[in-house]
C-alpha positions in Angstrom: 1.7 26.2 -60.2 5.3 25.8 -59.1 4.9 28.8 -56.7 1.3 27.2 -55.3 3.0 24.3 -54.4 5.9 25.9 -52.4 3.6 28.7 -50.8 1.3 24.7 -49.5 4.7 23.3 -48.5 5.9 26.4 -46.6 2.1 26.7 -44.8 2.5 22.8 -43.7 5.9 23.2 -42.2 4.8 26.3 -40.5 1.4 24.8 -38.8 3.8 21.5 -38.0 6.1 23.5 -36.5 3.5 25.7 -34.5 1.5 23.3 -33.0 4.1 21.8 -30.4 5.4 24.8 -29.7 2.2 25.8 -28.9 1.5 22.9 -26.6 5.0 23.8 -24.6 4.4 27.8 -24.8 0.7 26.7 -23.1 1.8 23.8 -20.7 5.3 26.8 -19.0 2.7 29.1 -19.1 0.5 27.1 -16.6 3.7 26.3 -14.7 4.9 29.7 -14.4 1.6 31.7 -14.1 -1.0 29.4 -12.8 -2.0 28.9 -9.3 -0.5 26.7 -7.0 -2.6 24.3 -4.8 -1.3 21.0 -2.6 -3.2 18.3 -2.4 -3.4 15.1 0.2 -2.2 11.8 -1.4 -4.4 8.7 -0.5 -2.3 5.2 -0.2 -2.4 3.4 -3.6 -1.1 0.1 -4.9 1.4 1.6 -8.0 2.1 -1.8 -9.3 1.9 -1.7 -13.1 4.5 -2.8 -15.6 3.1 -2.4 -18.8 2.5 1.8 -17.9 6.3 2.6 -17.7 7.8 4.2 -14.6 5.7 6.8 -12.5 4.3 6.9 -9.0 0.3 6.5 -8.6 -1.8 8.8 -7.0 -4.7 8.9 -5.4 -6.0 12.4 -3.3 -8.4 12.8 -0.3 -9.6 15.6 -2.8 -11.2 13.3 -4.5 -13.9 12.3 -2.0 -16.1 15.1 -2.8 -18.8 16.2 0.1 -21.1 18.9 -1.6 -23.2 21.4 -0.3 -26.1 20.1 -2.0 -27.3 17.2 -4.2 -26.0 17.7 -7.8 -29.1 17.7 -10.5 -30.1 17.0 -13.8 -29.9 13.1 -13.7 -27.4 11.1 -14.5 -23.7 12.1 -14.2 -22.4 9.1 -16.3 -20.3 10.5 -19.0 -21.0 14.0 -18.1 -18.5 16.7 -18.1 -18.0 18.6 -14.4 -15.7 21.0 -13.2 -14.1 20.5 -9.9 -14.1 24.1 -8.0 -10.6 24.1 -6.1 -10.5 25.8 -2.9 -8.0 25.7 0.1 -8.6 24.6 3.7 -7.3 26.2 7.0 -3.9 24.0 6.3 -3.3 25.2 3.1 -4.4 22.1 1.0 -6.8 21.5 -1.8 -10.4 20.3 -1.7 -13.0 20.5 -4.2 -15.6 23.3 -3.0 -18.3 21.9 -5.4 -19.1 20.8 -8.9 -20.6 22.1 -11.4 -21.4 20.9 -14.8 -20.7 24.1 -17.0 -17.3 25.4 -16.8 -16.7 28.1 -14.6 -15.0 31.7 -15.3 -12.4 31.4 -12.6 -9.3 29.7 -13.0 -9.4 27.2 -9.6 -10.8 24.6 -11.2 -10.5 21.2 -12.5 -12.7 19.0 -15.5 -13.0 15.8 -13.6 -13.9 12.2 -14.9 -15.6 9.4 -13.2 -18.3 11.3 -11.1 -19.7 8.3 -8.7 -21.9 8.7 -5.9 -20.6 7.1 -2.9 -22.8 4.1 -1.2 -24.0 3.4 1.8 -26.4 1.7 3.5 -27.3 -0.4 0.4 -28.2 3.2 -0.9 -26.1 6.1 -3.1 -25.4 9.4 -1.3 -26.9 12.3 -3.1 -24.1 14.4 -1.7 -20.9 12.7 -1.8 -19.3 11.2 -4.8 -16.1 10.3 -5.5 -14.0 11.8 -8.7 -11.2 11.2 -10.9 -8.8 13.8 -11.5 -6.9 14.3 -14.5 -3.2 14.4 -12.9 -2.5 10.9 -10.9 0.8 9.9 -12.2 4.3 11.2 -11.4 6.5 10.0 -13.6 9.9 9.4 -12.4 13.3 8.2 -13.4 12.9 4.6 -14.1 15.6 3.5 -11.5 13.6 5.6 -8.4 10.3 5.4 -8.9 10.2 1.9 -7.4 12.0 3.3 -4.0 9.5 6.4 -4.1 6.6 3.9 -4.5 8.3 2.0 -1.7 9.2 5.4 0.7 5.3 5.9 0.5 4.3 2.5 1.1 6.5 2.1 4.5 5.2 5.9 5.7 1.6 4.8 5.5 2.5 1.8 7.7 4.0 4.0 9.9 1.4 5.7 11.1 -1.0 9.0 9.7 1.5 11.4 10.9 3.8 11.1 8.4 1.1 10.1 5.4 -0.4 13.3 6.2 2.7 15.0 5.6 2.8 13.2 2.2 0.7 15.6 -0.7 1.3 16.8 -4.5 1.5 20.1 -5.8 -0.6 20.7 -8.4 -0.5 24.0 -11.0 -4.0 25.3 -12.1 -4.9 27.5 -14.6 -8.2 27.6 -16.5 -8.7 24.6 -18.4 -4.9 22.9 -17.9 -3.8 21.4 -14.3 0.2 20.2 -14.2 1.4 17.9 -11.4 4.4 20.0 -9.8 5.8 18.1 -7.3 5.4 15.1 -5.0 6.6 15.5 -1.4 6.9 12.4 0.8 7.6 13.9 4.6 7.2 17.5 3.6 10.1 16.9 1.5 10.4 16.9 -2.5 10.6 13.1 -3.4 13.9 13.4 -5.3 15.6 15.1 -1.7 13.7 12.7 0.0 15.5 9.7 -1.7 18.8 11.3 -1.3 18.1 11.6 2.1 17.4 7.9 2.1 
């Protein structure tokens, strides 16, 4: 009985220990090995205290123009995959969505699938989606000046906004915010710059 109860105790330390280190082998994995692919940041009002310290982000990326109408009904609460692909310029758009999940690895599972309106009517080709990365967190002190760096470049003019974009890390199911670049410039150089 005694050795039962050791063998159990041995077997729950093991899976404990396992699963995180699963989680962080799986998460350097994607930021090693998985593709890289920028994508256009969209002004955004970041103020929230109660969320902790992190820049919001909203991408062009995720005003979708497909191909052709999506169908099957209803895309309330249904899972789609965003197909990543890169324009002439080098930065991410979403090709098209589908609503089983694809065998290559450039894509995203996106939330919030809503057709745009207009006209008093919904578009049966553009939609708007939510992906999974939108926060960069930051150290609590800059994040505020980032926030604010961003701010002041979109009332500057589109020049340097469209200068302004994320890199994001894909690989099958996972997608890791990389980097935000304000100017073409890494945010953290950017504020030392500053």
């Amino acid at each position: 009985m005694k050795k039962i109860l050791i063998t159990l105790f041995a077997l729950t330390a093991l899976v404990q220990i396992a699963a995180p280190l699963y989680n962080v082998f799986r998460w350097n994995n994607v930021l090693e090995n998985g593709r890289q692919f920028k994508f256009r940041t969209a002004p955004v009002d970041p103020a929230d205290p109660f969320r902790g310290r992190y820049v919001q982000l909203r991408f062009d990326a995720e005003n979708v123009q497909l191909p052709e109408p999506l169908k099957g009904g209803s895309l309330y609460r249904v899972p789609l995959y965003a197909l990543i692909d890169e324009d002439k310029d080098g930065f991410a758009y979403v090709k098209n969505l589908v609503k089983e999940e694809p065998a290559t690895d450039s894509y995203v599972k996106v939330s919030g699938c809503y057709p745009v309106w207009r006209d008093g009517k919904s578009s049966e080709t553009d939609y708007h989606v939510s992906f999974p990365f939108d926060r960069y967190y930051m150290n609590e002190r800059k994040a505020p000046d980032a926030e604010n760096a961003y701010r002041s470049m979109n009332r500057n003019g589109a020049d340097a906004v469209k200068n302004s974009y994320a890199t994001v890390r894909v690989k099958g199911k996972i997608a890791i915010l990389d980097e935000l670049y304000l100017d073409g410039v890494p945010v953290k150089d950017y504020l030392k710059k500053k």
